[in-house]
Phi, psi and omega in degrees: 000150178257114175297176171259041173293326171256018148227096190277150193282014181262320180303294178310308168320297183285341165270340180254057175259151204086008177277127160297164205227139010266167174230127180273129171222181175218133181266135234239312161287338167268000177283333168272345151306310173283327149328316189275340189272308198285302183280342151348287199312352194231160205292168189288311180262063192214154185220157172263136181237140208267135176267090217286343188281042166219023183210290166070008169259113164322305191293018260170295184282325185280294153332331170292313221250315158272033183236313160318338198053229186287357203249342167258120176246003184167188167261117141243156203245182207245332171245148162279345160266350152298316185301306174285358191260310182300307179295331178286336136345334189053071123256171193215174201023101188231152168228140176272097150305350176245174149297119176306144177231009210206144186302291171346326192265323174294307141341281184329296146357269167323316185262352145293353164278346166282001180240311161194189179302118178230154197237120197238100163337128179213165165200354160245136153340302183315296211306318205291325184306298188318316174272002176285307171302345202238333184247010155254356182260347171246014147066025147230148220256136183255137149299143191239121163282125204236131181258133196232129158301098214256346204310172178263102179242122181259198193043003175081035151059028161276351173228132180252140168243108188150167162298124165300072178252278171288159151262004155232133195257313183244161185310314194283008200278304217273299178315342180296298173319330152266345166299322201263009159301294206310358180263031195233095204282151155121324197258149147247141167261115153218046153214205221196132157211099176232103279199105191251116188264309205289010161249318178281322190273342190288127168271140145325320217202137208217287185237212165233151173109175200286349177273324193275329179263027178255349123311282230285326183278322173317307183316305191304296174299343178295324182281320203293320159273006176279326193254359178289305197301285172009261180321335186261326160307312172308301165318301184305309190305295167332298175318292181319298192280326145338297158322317184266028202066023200247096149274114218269098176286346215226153145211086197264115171228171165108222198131165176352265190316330165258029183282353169269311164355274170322317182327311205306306224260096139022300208278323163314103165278333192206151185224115170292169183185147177205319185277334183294340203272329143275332177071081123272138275259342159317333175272012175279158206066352184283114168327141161048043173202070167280065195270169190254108167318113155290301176259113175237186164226162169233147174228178179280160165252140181269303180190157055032106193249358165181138211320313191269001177220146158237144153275127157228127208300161192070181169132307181297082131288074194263135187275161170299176170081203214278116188309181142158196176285329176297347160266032198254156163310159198248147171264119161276352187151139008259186183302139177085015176253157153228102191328147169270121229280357166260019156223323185082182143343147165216132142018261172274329204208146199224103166283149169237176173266171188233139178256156180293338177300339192258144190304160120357109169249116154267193177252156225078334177298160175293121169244100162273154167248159187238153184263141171279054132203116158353284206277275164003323175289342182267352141323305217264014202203100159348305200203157174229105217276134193252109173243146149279136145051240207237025188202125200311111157269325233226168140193124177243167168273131167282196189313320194289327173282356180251348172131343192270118163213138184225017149216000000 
């Protein structure tokens, strides 16, 4: 598991000294450690695209892309109007990873394809009508992406292990879908995304003791049957559409957590990532992925209601997805605080218990924290201060400090 040994709170203390608090930050050197580890991780033809809603900073994504070099090749982005705002930003080669449902989002779409290469995730005949309609009214033709289901379902699919998204599952699932694009003005199919969640988002390693290595062998099977079933699904599906005349330029597999896995299969040209390039703390634990928390927030401390607690403003930064504890902020330093289990993260204001291990706390010191999901801390915050070593180089905007929200 990953400690605060190396980011010690007195190092946090001298860089946010004078921020008004709370504040969100990034350490600039493990955000390029974990760059050089994700791209290590892929194969000689293989290129990585960045996933912007785990990042939601312009200023962010744009380091990324040039600290990767030839080896980071776009975006996919998460909204259709997140898509066209990123393009008039001047990025470029953007893949929509989810499907559009609505005319407005297909507009949008169409007029980032009017800036450069996009690509629109799809798995139904509708979402393809809306964008056919919207790319015969600007007299231009869209790529199109056919997003495939990779989950794992054992017993003859009485259990799904994986995310609920697409609905083709078989090769013949994706030629249905393309004979009827192909009845269509406007649209092309040439790509390809299948996305093994239950491998990238699944950790090796979580705790200790006899329930976590009695999880850890579960862990173990899922992937081991997750990424073969993968890898052979991606190929039929490719194989298939080849077959129906359908040139497939694009094939997006992965994630964080599987980006060495994905790496293996031949058929994937490119493996998204997002969450790894910040670590946020849910990536903690992952085999062979030894990333470095990037992104924290700090908050204050406000006053002592009792010799052993403190209170800090601010603080409820709850992540998406099933509630429990693992979706609440982790205290990264310093040592010995722990929320108070009948209040938690809070609305305004956040208590801890003070353990004898934790330093002289006054009021005003910093309690950093890490949020468990990357993208998601840049909701809650303007801007985000970019430090080396012991010092504020940067402060950018995120999505929210530029004007921006798109869910």
């Amino acid at each position: 598991m990953v400690t605060n040994d190396h980011h010690s709170w007195k190092r946090f203390r001298r860089v946010l000294d004078g921020s008004p608090l709370p504040a969100a930050l990034v350490d600039m050197d493990a955000l390029d450690a974990n760059i050089a580890l994700l791209t290590g991780a892929l194969g000689d033809r293989q290129t990585l695209r960045i996933a912007t809603k785990s990042v939601r900073v312009p200023a962010l994504l744009r380091h990324i892309l040039e600290r990767g070099g030839s080896k980071v090749r776009g975006l996919m982005t998460y909204s259709a109007h997140e898509t066209v705002w990123l393009a008039e930003q001047g990025f470029t080669d953007l893949l929509l990873g989810y499907p559009i449902s609505r005319a407005d989002e297909a507009a949008a779409v169409v007029r980032a394809a009017a800036r450069t290469d996009v690509w629109v995730t799809v798995d139904d005949l509708a979402q393809a009508r809306l964008l056919s309609a919207a790319a015969q009214g600007a007299g231009i033709t869209l790529r199109l992406c056919v997003d495939v289901d990779v989950s794992w379902r054992p017993m003859n699919g009485a259990a799904h292990l994986g995310v609920r998204r697409s609905p083709i599952r078989a090769p013949e699932d994706a030629v249905r879908l393309a004979r009827g694009v192909r009845d269509l003005p406007g649209l092309k199919i040439d790509a390809v995304l299948a996305y093994e969640a239950q491998v990238a988002g699944l950790r090796d390693a979580v705790g200790e003791g006899a329930s976590e290595a009695a999880m850890g062998l579960v862990r173990k099977l899922i992937k081991a049957s997750s990424v073969p079933l993968a890898a052979r699904r991606r190929r039929a599906v490719v194989d298939a559409l080849r077959g129906e005349g359908v040139t497939v330029s694009l094939v997006n597999g992965g994630g964080s957590g599987s980006v060495h896995s994905t790496a293996r299969d031949s058929t994937c040209s490119e493996i998204t990532a997002g969450s790894g390039f910040l670590d946020s703390h849910l990536f903690d634990g992952y085999d062979r992925l030894p990333f470095q928390p990037a992104a924290f927030f700090a908050i204050a401390v406000a006053r002592r209601s009792d010799p052993d607690h403190l209170t800090c403003t601010g603080g409820g930064y709850i992540a998406s997805g099933p509630p429990g504890a693992d979706r609440s902020p982790l205290v990264h330093a310093p040592r010995g605080l722990r929320p108070v289990g009948l209040e938690g993260f809070g609305e305004v204001q956040t208590p801890f218990q003070v353990g004898p291990d934790a330093p002289p706390l006054n009021v005003g010191d910093p309690v950093i924290c890490r949020h468990a999901k990357a993208g998601e801390l840049a909701e809650r915050f303007n801007r985000y201060l970019l430090f080396r070593g012991e010092a504020v180089v940067d402060a950018v905007s995120t999505y929210r400090g530029l004007g921006q929200c798109f869910f």
